[in-house]
N, C-alpha and C positions, 0 to 999 in steps of 0.2 A: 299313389299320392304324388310322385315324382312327375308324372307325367300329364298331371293336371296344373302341376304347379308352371311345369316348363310351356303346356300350352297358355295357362293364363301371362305368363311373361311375353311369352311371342305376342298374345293380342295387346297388350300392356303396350309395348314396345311398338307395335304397328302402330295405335290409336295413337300416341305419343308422339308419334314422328312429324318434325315440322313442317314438310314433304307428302303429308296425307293430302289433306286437305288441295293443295293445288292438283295431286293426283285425280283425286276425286271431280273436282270441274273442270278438270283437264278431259277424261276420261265423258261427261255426260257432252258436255260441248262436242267430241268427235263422233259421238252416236249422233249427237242433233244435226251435225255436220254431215252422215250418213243420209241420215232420214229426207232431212230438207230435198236435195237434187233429186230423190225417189220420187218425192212426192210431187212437184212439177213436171216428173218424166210422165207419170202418169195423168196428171190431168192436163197435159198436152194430148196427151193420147185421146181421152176424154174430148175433149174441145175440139181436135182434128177430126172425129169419128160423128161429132154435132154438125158438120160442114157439110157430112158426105148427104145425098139423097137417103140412102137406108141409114138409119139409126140403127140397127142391130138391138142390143138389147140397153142401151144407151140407159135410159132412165133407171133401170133394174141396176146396172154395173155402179151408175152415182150410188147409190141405197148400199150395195155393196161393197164397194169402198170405203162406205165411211163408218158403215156399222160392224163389218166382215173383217177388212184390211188393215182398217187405219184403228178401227175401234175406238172412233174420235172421243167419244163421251169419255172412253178411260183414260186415252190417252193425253189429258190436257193434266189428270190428276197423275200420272206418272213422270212426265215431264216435269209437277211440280214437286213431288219426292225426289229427283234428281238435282233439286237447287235449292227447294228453299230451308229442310233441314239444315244444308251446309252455311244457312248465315248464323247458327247458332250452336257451332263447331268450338268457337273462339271462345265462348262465353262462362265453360263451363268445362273442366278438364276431368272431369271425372269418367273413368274407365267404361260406366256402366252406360250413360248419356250417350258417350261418342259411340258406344256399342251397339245404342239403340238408333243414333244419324246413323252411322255406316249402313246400317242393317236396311233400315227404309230407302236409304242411296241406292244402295245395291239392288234391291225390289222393282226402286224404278228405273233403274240401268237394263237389269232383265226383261223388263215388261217391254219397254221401249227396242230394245235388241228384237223379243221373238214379232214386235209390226215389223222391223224392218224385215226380218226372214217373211213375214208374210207379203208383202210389197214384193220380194225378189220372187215370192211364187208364183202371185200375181203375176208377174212381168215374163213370169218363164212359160207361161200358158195354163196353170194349175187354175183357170176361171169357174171350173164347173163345182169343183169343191166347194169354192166360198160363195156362190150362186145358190147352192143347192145348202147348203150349210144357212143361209138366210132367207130363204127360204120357207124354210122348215120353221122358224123362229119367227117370222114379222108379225107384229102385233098388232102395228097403227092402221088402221082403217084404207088412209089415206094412201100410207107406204104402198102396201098390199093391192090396192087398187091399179096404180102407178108402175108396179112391177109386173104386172102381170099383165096389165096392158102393153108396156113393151114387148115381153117376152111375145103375145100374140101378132102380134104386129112387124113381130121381126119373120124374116124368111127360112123355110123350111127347102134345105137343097141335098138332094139326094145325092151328091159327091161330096157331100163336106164327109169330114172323117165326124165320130163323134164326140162332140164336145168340140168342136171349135169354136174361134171366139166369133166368128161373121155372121152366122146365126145357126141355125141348128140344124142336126138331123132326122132321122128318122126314130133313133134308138133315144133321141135326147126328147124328143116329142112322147113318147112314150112314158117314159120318167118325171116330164114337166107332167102331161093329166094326171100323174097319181098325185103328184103331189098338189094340184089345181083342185082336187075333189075333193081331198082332205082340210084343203082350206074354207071351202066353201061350205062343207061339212060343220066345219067349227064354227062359220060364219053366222048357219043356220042357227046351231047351239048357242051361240052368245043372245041372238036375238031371242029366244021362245022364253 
Protein backbone atom coordinates (compact mmCIF):
# COMPACT_ATOMS: atom_id res chain seq x y z
CA UNK A 1 0.00 0.00 0.00
CA UNK A 2 2.82 2.23 0.86
CA UNK A 3 4.49 1.77 -2.27
CA UNK A 4 1.71 2.51 -4.36
CA UNK A 5 0.92 5.48 -2.54
CA UNK A 6 4.59 6.72 -2.80
CA UNK A 7 4.78 5.85 -6.59
CA UNK A 8 1.39 7.72 -7.29
CA UNK A 9 2.94 10.86 -5.44
CA UNK A 10 6.14 10.69 -7.56
CA UNK A 11 3.81 10.78 -10.76
CA UNK A 12 1.58 13.45 -8.85
CA UNK A 13 4.47 15.42 -8.45
CA UNK A 14 6.22 14.83 -11.95
CA UNK A 15 2.82 15.72 -13.87
CA UNK A 16 2.58 18.79 -11.54
CA UNK A 17 5.87 20.17 -12.05
CA UNK A 18 5.90 23.50 -13.87
CA UNK A 19 9.01 22.49 -15.60
CA UNK A 20 7.13 19.26 -17.41
CA UNK A 21 5.74 20.63 -19.94
CA UNK A 22 8.78 22.88 -21.38
CA UNK A 23 10.70 19.37 -20.87
CA UNK A 24 8.37 17.78 -22.94
CA UNK A 25 8.79 20.13 -26.22
CA UNK A 26 12.04 20.78 -25.39
CA UNK A 27 12.76 17.18 -25.53
CA UNK A 28 10.35 16.43 -29.08
CA UNK A 29 12.05 19.65 -30.81
CA UNK A 30 15.73 17.80 -30.18
CA UNK A 31 14.57 14.56 -31.82
CA UNK A 32 13.10 16.64 -34.71
CA UNK A 33 16.23 18.40 -34.48
CA UNK A 34 17.97 14.94 -34.95
CA UNK A 35 15.71 13.58 -37.58
CA UNK A 36 15.67 16.68 -39.96
CA UNK A 37 19.73 16.81 -40.98
CA UNK A 38 19.36 12.71 -41.35
CA UNK A 39 16.75 13.13 -43.53
CA UNK A 40 18.58 15.62 -46.08
CA UNK A 41 21.88 13.60 -45.62
CA UNK A 42 20.03 10.95 -47.20
CA UNK A 43 18.16 12.44 -49.89
CA UNK A 44 21.30 14.16 -51.00
CA UNK A 45 22.47 10.72 -51.25
CA UNK A 46 19.37 9.94 -53.24
CA UNK A 47 19.64 13.04 -55.69
CA UNK A 48 23.56 12.51 -56.07
CA UNK A 49 23.08 8.74 -57.07
CA UNK A 50 19.91 10.23 -59.75
CA UNK A 51 23.16 12.24 -61.52
CA UNK A 52 25.26 9.13 -61.86
CA UNK A 53 24.77 7.06 -65.23
CA UNK A 54 23.70 3.68 -63.23
CA UNK A 55 20.91 4.36 -60.98
CA UNK A 56 21.69 1.27 -58.89
CA UNK A 57 18.53 0.51 -57.34
CA UNK A 58 17.45 4.19 -57.05
CA UNK A 59 13.73 3.87 -57.45
CA UNK A 60 13.47 0.66 -55.17
CA UNK A 61 15.77 2.66 -52.28
CA UNK A 62 12.87 6.04 -52.76
CA UNK A 63 9.99 3.15 -51.97
CA UNK A 64 12.26 2.13 -49.34
CA UNK A 65 12.83 5.02 -47.41
CA UNK A 66 9.91 6.19 -47.17
CA UNK A 67 7.82 3.24 -46.55
CA UNK A 68 10.84 1.10 -44.63
CA UNK A 69 12.92 4.12 -42.96
CA UNK A 70 11.24 6.93 -42.66
CA UNK A 71 7.75 5.04 -42.24
CA UNK A 72 6.41 8.37 -43.52
CA UNK A 73 2.57 7.52 -43.48
CA UNK A 74 3.39 6.90 -39.41
CA UNK A 75 5.47 9.23 -39.07
CA UNK A 76 3.50 12.49 -39.73
CA UNK A 77 0.94 10.89 -36.82
CA UNK A 78 3.83 10.59 -34.36
CA UNK A 79 5.31 13.75 -34.88
CA UNK A 80 1.68 14.88 -34.17
CA UNK A 81 1.53 12.99 -30.57
CA UNK A 82 4.74 14.78 -29.93
CA UNK A 83 2.97 18.29 -30.04
CA UNK A 84 -0.33 18.53 -30.23
CA UNK A 85 -1.39 16.62 -27.06
CA UNK A 86 0.95 19.25 -25.14
CA UNK A 87 -1.49 22.35 -26.22
CA UNK A 88 -3.92 20.84 -23.90
CA UNK A 89 -1.44 20.23 -20.88
CA UNK A 90 -2.51 23.61 -19.53
CA UNK A 91 -6.06 23.24 -19.77
CA UNK A 92 -6.72 20.61 -17.36
CA UNK A 93 -4.57 19.62 -14.12
CA UNK A 94 -5.95 16.67 -13.38
CA UNK A 95 -3.44 13.71 -12.68
CA UNK A 96 -5.15 11.29 -14.79
CA UNK A 97 -5.27 13.64 -18.32
CA UNK A 98 -1.60 14.71 -17.92
CA UNK A 99 -1.18 10.94 -17.41
CA UNK A 100 -2.75 10.10 -20.48
CA UNK A 101 -0.64 13.50 -22.67
CA UNK A 102 2.71 12.26 -21.12
CA UNK A 103 1.81 8.79 -22.20
CA UNK A 104 0.85 9.67 -25.91
CA UNK A 105 4.10 12.19 -25.82
CA UNK A 106 6.23 9.70 -24.83
CA UNK A 107 4.67 6.93 -27.71
CA UNK A 108 5.51 9.50 -30.12
CA UNK A 109 8.91 10.41 -28.74
CA UNK A 110 9.70 6.57 -29.10
CA UNK A 111 8.33 6.02 -32.48
CA UNK A 112 10.13 9.07 -33.84
CA UNK A 113 13.55 7.86 -31.89
CA UNK A 114 13.54 4.11 -33.26
CA UNK A 115 13.25 6.15 -37.48
CA UNK A 116 15.89 7.86 -36.31
CA UNK A 117 17.91 4.46 -35.29
CA UNK A 118 16.58 3.24 -38.58
CA UNK A 119 18.00 6.22 -40.75
CA UNK A 120 21.51 5.67 -38.75
CA UNK A 121 21.13 1.94 -40.17
CA UNK A 122 20.28 3.11 -43.27
CA UNK A 123 23.30 5.25 -43.44
CA UNK A 124 25.57 2.62 -41.80
CA UNK A 125 24.96 0.19 -44.90
CA UNK A 126 22.28 -2.08 -43.13
CA UNK A 127 20.23 -1.39 -46.92
CA UNK A 128 19.58 -5.09 -47.56
CA UNK A 129 17.42 -5.53 -44.46
CA UNK A 130 14.98 -2.71 -45.18
CA UNK A 131 15.10 -3.71 -49.13
CA UNK A 132 14.34 -6.96 -48.46
CA UNK A 133 11.94 -6.18 -45.36
CA UNK A 134 9.85 -4.22 -48.26
CA UNK A 135 9.98 -6.22 -50.28
CA UNK A 136 8.39 -8.96 -48.84
CA UNK A 137 5.35 -6.35 -48.13
CA UNK A 138 4.49 -4.20 -51.24
CA UNK A 139 1.18 -4.08 -52.19
CA UNK A 140 0.69 -1.23 -54.80
CA UNK A 141 0.72 -2.56 -58.06
CA UNK A 142 2.48 0.38 -59.35
CA UNK A 143 5.09 0.32 -56.19
CA UNK A 144 6.01 -3.36 -57.10
CA UNK A 145 6.38 -2.74 -60.60
CA UNK A 146 8.81 0.28 -60.14
CA UNK A 147 10.84 -1.72 -57.71
CA UNK A 148 11.58 -4.31 -59.48
CA UNK A 149 12.32 -2.72 -62.41
CA UNK A 150 15.10 -1.02 -60.69
CA UNK A 151 16.39 -3.83 -59.02
CA UNK A 152 16.62 -5.52 -62.81
CA UNK A 153 18.15 -2.98 -64.26
CA UNK A 154 20.68 -2.18 -61.75
CA UNK A 155 24.06 -4.27 -62.21
CA UNK A 156 24.94 -7.57 -61.24
CA UNK A 157 29.06 -7.42 -60.32
CA UNK A 158 30.82 -10.38 -59.21
CA UNK A 159 33.27 -8.43 -56.77
CA UNK A 160 30.91 -6.62 -55.02
CA UNK A 161 30.65 -8.13 -51.51
CA UNK A 162 26.99 -9.21 -50.78
CA UNK A 163 24.70 -6.71 -50.25
CA UNK A 164 26.22 -3.70 -51.26
CA UNK A 165 24.67 -0.80 -51.83
CA UNK A 166 26.05 -0.15 -55.86
CA UNK A 167 24.21 -3.01 -57.12
CA UNK A 168 24.28 -6.63 -56.47
CA UNK A 169 25.81 -9.78 -56.41
CA UNK A 170 25.58 -13.08 -57.06
CA UNK A 171 24.38 -14.43 -53.56
CA UNK A 172 21.94 -11.21 -53.53
CA UNK A 173 20.61 -12.28 -57.08
CA UNK A 174 19.73 -15.41 -55.91
CA UNK A 175 17.58 -14.06 -52.80
CA UNK A 176 16.02 -11.13 -55.28
CA UNK A 177 14.29 -14.39 -57.73
CA UNK A 178 12.92 -16.09 -54.73
CA UNK A 179 11.44 -13.32 -53.60
CA UNK A 180 10.62 -12.09 -57.52
CA UNK A 181 8.50 -15.39 -57.92
CA UNK A 182 6.77 -15.26 -54.90
CA UNK A 183 5.58 -11.87 -55.96
CA UNK A 184 4.40 -12.81 -59.09
CA UNK A 185 2.89 -15.79 -57.61
CA UNK A 186 0.62 -13.55 -55.65
CA UNK A 187 0.19 -11.40 -58.61
CA UNK A 188 -1.18 -14.38 -60.51
CA UNK A 189 -3.55 -15.14 -57.24
CA UNK A 190 -4.94 -11.71 -56.88
CA UNK A 191 -5.80 -11.76 -60.66
CA UNK A 192 -7.84 -15.51 -61.11
Amino acid sequence: MIIIYLIFEIFHRFLSSDSILDVMQNAGLAVLGILIPLSIAILQEIIHRENKDNEGFLKLDINVILDEVFIFKNLLLYVGLMFLPLLFWTFNENDLIRFIIFSLWLFGLVKVGLIILNVYKWTKGNVWEYRSSYLDQVKSSLDTEKSWRSIWSSRVDPNLRKSDQGGFSGGDELDLLKKFSVTISNLIKEDE
